[in-house]
C-alpha positions, 0 to 999 in steps of 0.5 A: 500500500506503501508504494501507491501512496507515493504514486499518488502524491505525485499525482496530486504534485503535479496537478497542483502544479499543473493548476499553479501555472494555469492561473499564475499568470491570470494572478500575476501578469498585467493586464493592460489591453488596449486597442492596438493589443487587440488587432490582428497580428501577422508576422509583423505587418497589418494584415492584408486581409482576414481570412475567409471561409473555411480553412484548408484541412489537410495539414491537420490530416497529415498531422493526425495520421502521423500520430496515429502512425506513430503511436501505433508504431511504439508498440514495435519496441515492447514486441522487439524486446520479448520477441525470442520469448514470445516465439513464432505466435508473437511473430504471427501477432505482429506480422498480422499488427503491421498488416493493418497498420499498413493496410491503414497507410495505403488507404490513406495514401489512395484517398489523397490524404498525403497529398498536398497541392 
């Protein structure tokens, strides 16, 4: 029981921390708004214009499906380490994980997901 106190009050630790930077600056920063503070910005200069209509979708799309890639990709590295242990199932087992993993990556690829234009 020892051992999940300790698991615990690192937990509490570090939402309080957490909490303590959120509201730290609300508490100690200035707050002095003005009218210029509350213009568009864009790399230094006015803005031609604001952006109209929707924006394009497909860099949160290559974005999501490198870290769905990614993540799934991890679960090579437990595998890699027992793989002697876990025989020829485990080689079955991963053979068939990266299968769908890449039966994932060429239909995202035919569906133009990876294509920027």
């Amino acid at each position: 029981m020892l051992e999940y106190v300790s698991i615990l009050l690192f937990a509490a630790m570090a939402g309080v921390v957490g909490l303590v930077m959120l509201f730290a600056n609300r508490l100690l920063g200035p707050h002095k708004p003005t009218p210029i503070k509350s213009q568009p910005f864009e790399c230094g200069v006015e803005p031609i214009a604001l952006p109209h209509g929707r924006l394009p979708v497909h860099f949160y799309v290559a974005a999501m499906l490198f870290v769905v890639f990614d993540v799934e990709l991890v679960f090579l590295f437990p595998w890699a380490v027992l793989a002697q242990r876990l025989g020829w199932a485990g080689l079955l087992e991963m053979g068939l994980f990266l299968l769908i993993v890449v039966a994932g990556f060429v239909y995202a690829w035919r569906q133009g997901a990876l294509e920027f234009k």
